[in-house]
Residue, then its C-alpha position, 0 to 999 in steps of 0.5 A: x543853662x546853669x554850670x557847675x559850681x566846685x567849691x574847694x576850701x570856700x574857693x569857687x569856680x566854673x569851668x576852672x575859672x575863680x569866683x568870688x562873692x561881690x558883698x557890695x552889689x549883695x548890699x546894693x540889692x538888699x538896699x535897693x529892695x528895703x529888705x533888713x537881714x531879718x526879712x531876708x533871713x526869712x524869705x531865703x531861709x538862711x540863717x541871720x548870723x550868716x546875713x550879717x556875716x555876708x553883709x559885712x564881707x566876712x563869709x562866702x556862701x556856700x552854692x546852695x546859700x549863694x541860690x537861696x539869697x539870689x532866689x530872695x533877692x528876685x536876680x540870678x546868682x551871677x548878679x551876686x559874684x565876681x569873676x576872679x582874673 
């Protein structure tokens, strides 16, 4: 079953309930998979300035970038966020 994600202002949530980008566990799989962000810029699809940005903790991906990463990485994209609250 997959919920709606509502972004509004690069804020998330489902169901009313916030959600935020986790870039350490994001950094955790890269690590734990070898993949540089040129590799997973590759596999996903997604730009590298905006690997970079995500690796630093200074972006939130939008739904549709936050599906493509979870899809490179082999996990889901609730291994990829934080439930705010």
């Amino acid at each position: 079953m997959y919920a709606t994600i509502i972004s509004k202002d690069n804020n998330w949530s489902i169901g009313g309930e916030d959600l935020l980008f986790n870039s350490e566990r994001y950094n955790l799989l890269l690590a734990e998979k070898g993949l540089t962000d040129k590799r997973i810029s590759e596999i996903s699809g997604v730009g590298r300035s905006t690997i970079s940005q995500l690796k630093k903790g200074d972006r939130t991906p939008r739904p549709k970038t936050l599906g493509k990463i979870a899809r490179a990485l082999g996990t889901n994209v609730e291994n990829l966020i934080n439930r705010r609250g």
